[in-house]
C-alpha positions in Angstrom: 0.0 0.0 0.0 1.4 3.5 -1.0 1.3 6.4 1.7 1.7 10.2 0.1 3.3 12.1 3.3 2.8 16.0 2.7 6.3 17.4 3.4 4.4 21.0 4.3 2.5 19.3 7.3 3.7 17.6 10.5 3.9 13.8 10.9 0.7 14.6 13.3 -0.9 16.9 11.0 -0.8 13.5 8.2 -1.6 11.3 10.9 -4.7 12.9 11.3 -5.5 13.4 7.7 -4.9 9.7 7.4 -7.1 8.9 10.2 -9.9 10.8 8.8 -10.2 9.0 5.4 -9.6 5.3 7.1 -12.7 6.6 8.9 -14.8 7.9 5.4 -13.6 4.3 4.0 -14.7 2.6 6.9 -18.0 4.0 6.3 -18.9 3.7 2.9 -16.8 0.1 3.4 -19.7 -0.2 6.2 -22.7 0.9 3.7 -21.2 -1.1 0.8 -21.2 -4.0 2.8 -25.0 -3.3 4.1 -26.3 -2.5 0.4 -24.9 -6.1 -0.4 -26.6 -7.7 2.3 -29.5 -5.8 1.2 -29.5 -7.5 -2.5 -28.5 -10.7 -1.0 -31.9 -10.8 0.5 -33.5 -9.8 -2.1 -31.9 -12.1 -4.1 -32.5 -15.1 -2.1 -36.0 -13.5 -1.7 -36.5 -13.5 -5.5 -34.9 -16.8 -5.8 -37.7 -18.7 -2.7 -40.3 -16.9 -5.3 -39.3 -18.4 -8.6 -39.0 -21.9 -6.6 -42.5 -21.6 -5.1 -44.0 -20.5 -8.9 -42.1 -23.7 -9.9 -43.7 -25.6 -7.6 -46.7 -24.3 -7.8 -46.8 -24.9 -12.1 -45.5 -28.3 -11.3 -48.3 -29.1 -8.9 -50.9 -27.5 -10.9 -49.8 -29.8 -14.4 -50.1 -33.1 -12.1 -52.9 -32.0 -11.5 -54.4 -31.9 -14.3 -52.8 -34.8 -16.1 -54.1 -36.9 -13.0 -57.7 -35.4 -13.3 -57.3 -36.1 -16.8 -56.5 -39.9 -16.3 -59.4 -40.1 -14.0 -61.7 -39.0 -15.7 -64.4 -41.3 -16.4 -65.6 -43.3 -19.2 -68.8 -42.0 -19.7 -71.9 -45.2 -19.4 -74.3 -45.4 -22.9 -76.6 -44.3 -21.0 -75.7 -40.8 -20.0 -76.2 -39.2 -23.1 -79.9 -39.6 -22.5 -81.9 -38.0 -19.3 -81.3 -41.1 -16.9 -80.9 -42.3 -13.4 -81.6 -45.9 -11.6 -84.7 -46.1 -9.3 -84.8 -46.8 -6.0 -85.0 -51.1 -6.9 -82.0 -50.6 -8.8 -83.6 -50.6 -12.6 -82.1 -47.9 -15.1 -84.7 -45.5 -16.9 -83.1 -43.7 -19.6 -85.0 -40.8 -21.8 -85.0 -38.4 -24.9 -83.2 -35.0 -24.7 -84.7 -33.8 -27.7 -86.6 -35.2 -30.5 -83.5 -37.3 -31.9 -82.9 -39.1 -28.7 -86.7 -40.0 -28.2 -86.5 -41.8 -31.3 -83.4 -44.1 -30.1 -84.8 -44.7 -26.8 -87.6 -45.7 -27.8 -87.0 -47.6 -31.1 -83.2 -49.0 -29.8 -83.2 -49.6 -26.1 -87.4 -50.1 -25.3 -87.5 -53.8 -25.1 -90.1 -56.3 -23.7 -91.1 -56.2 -20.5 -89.6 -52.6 -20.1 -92.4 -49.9 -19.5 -92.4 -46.7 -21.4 -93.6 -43.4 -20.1 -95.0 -40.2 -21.8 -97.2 -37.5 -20.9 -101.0 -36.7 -22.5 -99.2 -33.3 -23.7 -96.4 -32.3 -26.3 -92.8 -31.8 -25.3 -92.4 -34.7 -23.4 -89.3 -37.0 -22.9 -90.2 -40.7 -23.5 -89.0 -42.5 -21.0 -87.6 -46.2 -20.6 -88.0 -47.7 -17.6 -85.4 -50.9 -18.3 -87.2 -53.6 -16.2 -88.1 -56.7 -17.8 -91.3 -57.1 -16.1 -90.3 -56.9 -13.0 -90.6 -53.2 -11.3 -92.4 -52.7 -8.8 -94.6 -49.3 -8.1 -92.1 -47.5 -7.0 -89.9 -47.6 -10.0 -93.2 -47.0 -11.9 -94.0 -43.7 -9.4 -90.3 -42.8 -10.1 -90.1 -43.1 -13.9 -93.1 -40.9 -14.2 -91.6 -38.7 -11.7 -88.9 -38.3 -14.2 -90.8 -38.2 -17.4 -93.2 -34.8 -15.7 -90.2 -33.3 -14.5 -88.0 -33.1 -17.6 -91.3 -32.2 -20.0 -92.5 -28.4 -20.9 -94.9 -28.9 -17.2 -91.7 -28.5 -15.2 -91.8 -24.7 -16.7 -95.5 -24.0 -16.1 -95.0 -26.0 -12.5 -98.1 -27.9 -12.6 -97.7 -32.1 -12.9 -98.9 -33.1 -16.6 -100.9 -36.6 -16.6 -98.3 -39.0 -16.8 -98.8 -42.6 -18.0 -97.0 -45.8 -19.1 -97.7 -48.7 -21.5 -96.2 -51.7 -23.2 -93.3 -51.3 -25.9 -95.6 -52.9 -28.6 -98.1 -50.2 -27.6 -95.7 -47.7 -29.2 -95.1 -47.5 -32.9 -94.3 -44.9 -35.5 -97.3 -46.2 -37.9 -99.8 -43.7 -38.2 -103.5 -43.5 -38.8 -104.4 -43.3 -42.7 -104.3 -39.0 -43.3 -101.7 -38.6 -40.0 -98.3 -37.9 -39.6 -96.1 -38.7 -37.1 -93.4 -36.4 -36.6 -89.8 -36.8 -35.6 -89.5 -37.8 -31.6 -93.1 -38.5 -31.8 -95.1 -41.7 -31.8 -98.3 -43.4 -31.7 -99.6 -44.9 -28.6 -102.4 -47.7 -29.2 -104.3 -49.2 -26.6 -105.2 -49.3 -23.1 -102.8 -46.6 -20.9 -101.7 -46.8 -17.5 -101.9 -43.4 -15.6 -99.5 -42.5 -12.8 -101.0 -40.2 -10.1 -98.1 -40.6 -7.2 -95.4 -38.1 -8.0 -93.8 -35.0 -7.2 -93.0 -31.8 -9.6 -89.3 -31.8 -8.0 -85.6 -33.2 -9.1 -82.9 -34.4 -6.8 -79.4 -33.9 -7.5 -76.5 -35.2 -5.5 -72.6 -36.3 -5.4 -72.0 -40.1 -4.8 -69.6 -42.4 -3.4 -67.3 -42.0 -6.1 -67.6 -38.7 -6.6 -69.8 -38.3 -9.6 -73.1 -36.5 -9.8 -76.5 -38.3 -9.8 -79.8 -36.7 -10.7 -83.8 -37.8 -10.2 -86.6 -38.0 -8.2 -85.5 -38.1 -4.2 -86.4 -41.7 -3.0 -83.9 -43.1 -6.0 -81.0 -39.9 -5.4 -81.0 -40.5 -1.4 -80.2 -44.4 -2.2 -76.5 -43.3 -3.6 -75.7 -40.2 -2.0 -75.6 -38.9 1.1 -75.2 -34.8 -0.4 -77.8 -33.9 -2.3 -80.3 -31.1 -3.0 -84.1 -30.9 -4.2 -84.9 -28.3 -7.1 -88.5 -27.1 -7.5 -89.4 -25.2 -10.3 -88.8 -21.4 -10.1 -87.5 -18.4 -11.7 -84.4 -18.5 -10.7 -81.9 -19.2 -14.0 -80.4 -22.4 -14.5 -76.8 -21.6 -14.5 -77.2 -19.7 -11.0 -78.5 -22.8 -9.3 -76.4 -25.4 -11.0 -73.2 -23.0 -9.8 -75.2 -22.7 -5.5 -76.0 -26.8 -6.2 -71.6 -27.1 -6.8 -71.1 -24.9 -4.3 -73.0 -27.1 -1.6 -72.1 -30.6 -2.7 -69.3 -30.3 -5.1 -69.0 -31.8 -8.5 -68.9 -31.4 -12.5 -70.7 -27.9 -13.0 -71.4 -29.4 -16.6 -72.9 -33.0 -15.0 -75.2 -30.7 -12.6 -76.2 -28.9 -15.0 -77.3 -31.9 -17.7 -79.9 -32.7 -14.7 -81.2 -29.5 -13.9 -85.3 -29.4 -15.9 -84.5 -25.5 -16.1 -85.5 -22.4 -14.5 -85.9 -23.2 -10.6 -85.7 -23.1 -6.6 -83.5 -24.8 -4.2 -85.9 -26.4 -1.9 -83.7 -27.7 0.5 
């Protein structure tokens, strides 16, 4: 280290002079050394952040690649309006016009039952049974065909009753026409006067979401909700029904009739 020693001053005098800018070094030596402390912490701050927003993104994509994987293969049957009454037989009906016609010309078989109401824009509705349903089944799969028809709007029950697959037929009367989703119902009919204007949907076991009349929901889950019909829009209640039993906002909504009110 080099030392300039002014000749004009006393070895005190440089001393001193000395002593005062080991002290101004010392200082900004002192606030040099704080600012780097500073940014170290910063840095390692910076550096905890980018680790957690890995984390977090690595999390996030197993997430979604495992709920992905699980996800379901979807039954036949749930492209149709469908659920399994409370003795364990499937009833499976029309969306629309296009899906009445393969319910009831593809899966209505004998011994099966097949509902429909005494007005348009009804569902028909398969009751998969093979002869062997009891009433209940019968009160439930009418239950299901009033709910999901053009009644569950007005909020009245429409007459509901059932008959025999080889009651039902697309041959018309000489001058009629049958129209798409439609049919011809010959014979005697069987009218269903024990059901309720009201749709339960729930979250089973498994985790998926179940919709229908009560007596068959309560069976296979132990969360679930009745809907009435009401004014309230069908996206609002199907996002209040996720909020208080989970699920598929999508599944909750492919049971909901429409416009309505959570009962309970």
């Amino acid at each position: 280290m080099k030392i300039n020693i002014s000749l004009k001053k006393s070895i005190e005098k440089n001393a001193a002079d000395y002593f005062e800018k080991a002290k101004k070094l010392r200082k900004k030596a002192i606030g040099a050394q704080k600012i780097i402390e500073e940014q170290r912490k910063k840095l390692e701050e910076l550096k905890k952040r980018k680790s957690a927003e890995i984390e977090n993104e690595r999390l996030r994509e197993e997430y979604l690649k495992t709920k992905k994987e699980r996800k379901r293969e979807r039954a036949w049957y749930e492209k149709f309006r469908w659920f399994y009454t409370s003795e364990g037989f499937l009833a499976i009906g029309g969306r629309d016009a296009t899906s009445n016609e393969i319910v009831v010309k593809k899966h209505a078989e004998k011994g099966d039952l097949i509902f429909h109401t005494d007005e348009s824009g009804s569902p028909f509705v398969v009751l998969k049974c093979g002869g062997k349903c009891g009433t209940v089944s019968i009160n439930e799969a009418a239950q299901e065909c009033a709910v999901y028809s053009r009644a569950w709007k007005r909020g009245f029950s429409p007459s509901v009753f059932y008959v025999n697959p080889e009651q039902v037929t697309k041959e018309a009367k000489a001058g009629e026409f049958v129209p798409k989703g439609s049919f011809m119902v010959y014979g005697q009919r069987n009218y269903v006067k024990e059901f309720k204007m009201e749709v339960a949907i729930g979250l089973d076991s498994e985790g998926n979401v179940n919709g229908g009349p009560v007596t068959a929901v309560e069976k296979k889950c132990q969360k679930y909700v009745i809907v009435n019909p009401g004014d309230t829009k069908k996206t609002d209640i199907a996002k209040k029904i996720q909020k208080k039993i989970g699920g598929e906002l999508d599944d909750i909504m492919n049971f909901l009739p429409g416009d309505g009110e959570i009962f309970r």
